[in-house]
N, C-alpha and C positions, 0 to 999 in steps of 0.2 A: 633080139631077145623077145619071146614072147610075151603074151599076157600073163600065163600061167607061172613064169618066172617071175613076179613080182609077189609076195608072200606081203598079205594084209588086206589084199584088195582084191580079195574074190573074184582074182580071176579079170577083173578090168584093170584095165591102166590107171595111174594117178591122176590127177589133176591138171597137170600140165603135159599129159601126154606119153609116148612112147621116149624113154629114154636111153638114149645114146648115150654109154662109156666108151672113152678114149684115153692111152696110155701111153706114156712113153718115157722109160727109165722110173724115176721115181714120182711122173707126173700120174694125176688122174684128172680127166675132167668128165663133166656129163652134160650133154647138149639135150632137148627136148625137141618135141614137132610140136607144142602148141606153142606156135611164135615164132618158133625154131631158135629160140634163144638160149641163156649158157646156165645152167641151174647151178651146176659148183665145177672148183677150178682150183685144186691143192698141189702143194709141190715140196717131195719131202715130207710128208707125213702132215706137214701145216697149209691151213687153209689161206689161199692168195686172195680169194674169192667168198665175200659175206653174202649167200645165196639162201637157201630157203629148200625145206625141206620135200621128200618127194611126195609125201600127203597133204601138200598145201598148195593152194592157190597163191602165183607168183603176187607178194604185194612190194610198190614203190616201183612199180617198174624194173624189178632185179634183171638183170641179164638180158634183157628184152632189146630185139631190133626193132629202130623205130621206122616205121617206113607207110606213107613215103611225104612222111614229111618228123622232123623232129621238132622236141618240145612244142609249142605254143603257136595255134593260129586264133587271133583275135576276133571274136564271134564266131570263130568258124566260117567266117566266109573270105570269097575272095572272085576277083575277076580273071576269067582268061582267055582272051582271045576276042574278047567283046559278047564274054557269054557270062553272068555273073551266078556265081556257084558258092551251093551251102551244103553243109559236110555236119554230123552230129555234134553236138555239143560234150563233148564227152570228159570235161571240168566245168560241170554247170556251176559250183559256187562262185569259177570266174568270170563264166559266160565264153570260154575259150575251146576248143578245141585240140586235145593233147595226144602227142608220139604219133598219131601217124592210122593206119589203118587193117596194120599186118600184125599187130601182138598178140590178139587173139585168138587167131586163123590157127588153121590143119594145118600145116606145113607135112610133106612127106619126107621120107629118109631115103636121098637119090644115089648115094654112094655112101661105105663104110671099108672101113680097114682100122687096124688095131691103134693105128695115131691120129685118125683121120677121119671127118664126116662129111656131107654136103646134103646140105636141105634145098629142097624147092616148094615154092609156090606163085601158082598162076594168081593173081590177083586181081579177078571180077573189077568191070565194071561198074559202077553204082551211082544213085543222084548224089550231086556232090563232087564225086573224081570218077566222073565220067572214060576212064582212060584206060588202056587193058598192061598189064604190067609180069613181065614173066623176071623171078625173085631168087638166086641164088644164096645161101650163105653156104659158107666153107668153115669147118674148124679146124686146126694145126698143130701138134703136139712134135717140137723135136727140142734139141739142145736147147735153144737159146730161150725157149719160150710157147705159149700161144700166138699164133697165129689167125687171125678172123678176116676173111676175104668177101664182102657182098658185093653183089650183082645184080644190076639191074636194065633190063630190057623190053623197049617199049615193046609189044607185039600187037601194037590199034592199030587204026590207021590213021593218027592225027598226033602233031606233039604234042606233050602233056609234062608239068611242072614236077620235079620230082627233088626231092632233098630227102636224108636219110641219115640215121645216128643210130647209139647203141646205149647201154645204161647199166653198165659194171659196176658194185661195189666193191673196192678194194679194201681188204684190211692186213693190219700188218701185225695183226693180236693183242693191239692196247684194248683193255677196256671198253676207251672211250675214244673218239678222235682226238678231244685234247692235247695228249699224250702224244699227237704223230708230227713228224716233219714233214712238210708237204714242200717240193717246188713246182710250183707253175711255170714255164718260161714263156710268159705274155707281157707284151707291151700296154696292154688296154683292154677293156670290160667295156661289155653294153650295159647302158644304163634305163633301168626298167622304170614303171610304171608301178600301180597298186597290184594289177592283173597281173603283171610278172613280161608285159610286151616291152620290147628296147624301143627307148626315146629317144635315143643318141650312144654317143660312148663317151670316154674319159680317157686316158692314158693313168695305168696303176702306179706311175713312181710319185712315191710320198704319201700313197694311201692306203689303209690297213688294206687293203687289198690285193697288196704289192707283194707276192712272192716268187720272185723271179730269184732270188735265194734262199735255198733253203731255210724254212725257218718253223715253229714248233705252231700249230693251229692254235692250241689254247682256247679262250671264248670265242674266237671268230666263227660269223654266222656264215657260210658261203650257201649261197642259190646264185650264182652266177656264171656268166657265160664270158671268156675269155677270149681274146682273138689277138692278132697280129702278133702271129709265134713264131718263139726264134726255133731255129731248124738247122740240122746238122746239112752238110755239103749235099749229102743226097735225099735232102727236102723230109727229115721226119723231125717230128717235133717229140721231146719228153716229157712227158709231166712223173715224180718223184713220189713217193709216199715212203717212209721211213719212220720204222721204230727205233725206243730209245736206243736198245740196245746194237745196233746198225743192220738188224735184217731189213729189207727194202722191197716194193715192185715199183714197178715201173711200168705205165702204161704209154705206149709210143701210138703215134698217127701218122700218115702218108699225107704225101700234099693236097691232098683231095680233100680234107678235114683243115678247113682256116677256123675253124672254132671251137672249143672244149668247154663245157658246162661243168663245172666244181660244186658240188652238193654235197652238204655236214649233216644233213639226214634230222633237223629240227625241228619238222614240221610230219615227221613221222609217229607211229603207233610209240608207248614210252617205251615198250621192249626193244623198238629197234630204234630210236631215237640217237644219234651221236653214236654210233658201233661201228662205223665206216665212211668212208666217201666216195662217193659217184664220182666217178672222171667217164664224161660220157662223150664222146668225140661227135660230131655235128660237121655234116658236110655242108650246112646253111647256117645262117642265123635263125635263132626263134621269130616265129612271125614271116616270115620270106616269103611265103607264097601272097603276102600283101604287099612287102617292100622290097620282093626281087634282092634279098642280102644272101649272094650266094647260091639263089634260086639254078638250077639247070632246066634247061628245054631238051629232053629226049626227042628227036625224031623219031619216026617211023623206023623200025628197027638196027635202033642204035642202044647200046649198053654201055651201062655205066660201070666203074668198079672200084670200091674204096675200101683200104687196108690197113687195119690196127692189130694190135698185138698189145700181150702183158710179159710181162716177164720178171720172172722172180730171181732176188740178189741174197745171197746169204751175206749174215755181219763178217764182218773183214773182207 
């Protein structure tokens, strides 16, 4: 698609970039090169996917890959290798450092077909994450669902720390989350700080935190990151979101993903306040690159690759 195909914008691109439509049966989704993340993701005529329009600047992190590190480094700093390294502050009200380094960025459009996308980006060098990083994402459109495959490959010459997540809002057309049934299947939640860093964990049975059965959100406040998930025979995990009336998605993770971050959207603008929930899979803990939770060491050209998917249920 051209520039000139986009009617409003004089002939430039939107905000977040060139956008990629992909289709299949009655799905539609639309992938972006700034970030190369997922802007909307409908099936059936209804939206699976609480995104953000194509004249706007992605906010809360919608659809965004985090890379290469997810959620929260504390100060932004961190040692490696007996080299100690600082990276921008890019949540100064916490003093933290947040998603990673790649949301931003150009990403180009490396292949397309009518169900199908794949973005690349070489990911510079810089003070801070000194380390050269070549960045795949894939998108997937068939039966069963979305598909999202990243990739990542050192191409320095040295190992370098790398963790990486994503940041979907699911909705299921309530109003409000309230209204949705959510299940989680986790054993245990890290337990954070003022900053939002994990000071430990807890195990969720018997704590309002505990939804490893389905059960209806109501006032629960979720900014939490979950872990020790239960996983079907071929190592995926599902996390549930369900409206009253039993239409449902479902976001699934590969064993590469020991962590899910659940976010009720509270601490957002009021218009988007409580409208969905982030289910955002994390191949690390927040904070790893200080406490090694999940942390990977890429060698010298070794690649990495982690895979989730959404998938939409209609009621009955």
């Amino acid at each position: 698609m051209t520039q000139d195909e986009w009617p409003g914008f004089g002939g430039t691109r939107p905000p977040s970039g060139e956008q990629v439509a992909i289709s299949h049966g009655d799905q539609r989704a639309v992938v972006v090169t700034v970030g190369g993340g997922l802007r909307e993701y409908a099936a059936g005529g209804v939206e699976v996917l609480d995104g953000y329009a194509a004249d706007a600047i992605c906010d809360g992190g919608r659809g965004q890959l985090l890379v290469p590190w997810p959620n929260r480094l504390r100060d932004g700093r961190y040692t490696w290798r007996g080299r100690d390294l600082q990276v921008a502050l890019s949540e100064p009200e916490r003093a933290n450092a947040i998603h990673g380094l790649a949301r931003w960025m150009p990403w180009r459009v490396a292949e397309r077909s009518l169900a199908s996308c794949s973005l690349r980006l070489e990911l510079p060098p810089r003070p801070g994450y000194p380390f050269q990083l070549l960045l795949d994402a894939s998108y997937r459109l068939d039966p069963a669902g979305l598909t999202v495959t990243l990739g990542a490959t050192n191409i320095g010459r040295e190992p370098c720390p790398f963790g990486a997540g994503a940041h979907p809002y699911l909705t299921v057309g309530t109003e409000f989350v309230d209204d949705a049934v959510l299940r989680v299947p986790a054993e245990l939640r890290l337990v954070v700080d003022e900053r939002q860093i994990p000071v430990g964990s807890e195990a969720v049975a018997g704590t309002p935190l505990d939804f490893r059965r389905p059960r209806r959100i109501g006032d629960s406040v979720l900014d939490v990151a979950y872990g020790d998930l239960d996983r079907d025979a071929d190592g995926v995990a599902r996390v549930t979101v369900a409206a009253p009336d039993g239409w449902s998605v479902e976001l699934w993770v590969d064993a590469s993903h020991p962590y899910l971050m659940v976010f009720t959207g509270d601490t957002l603008t009021p218009e988007r306040r409580r409208r969905s929930v982030a289910i955002e899979p994390m191949t690390c803990a927040p904070n790893a690159f200080q406490s090694g939770d999940g942390l990977r060491t890429l060698e010298p050209g070794e690649t990495f690759s982690a895979v989730w998917g959404i998938t939409p249920r209609s009621a009955g």
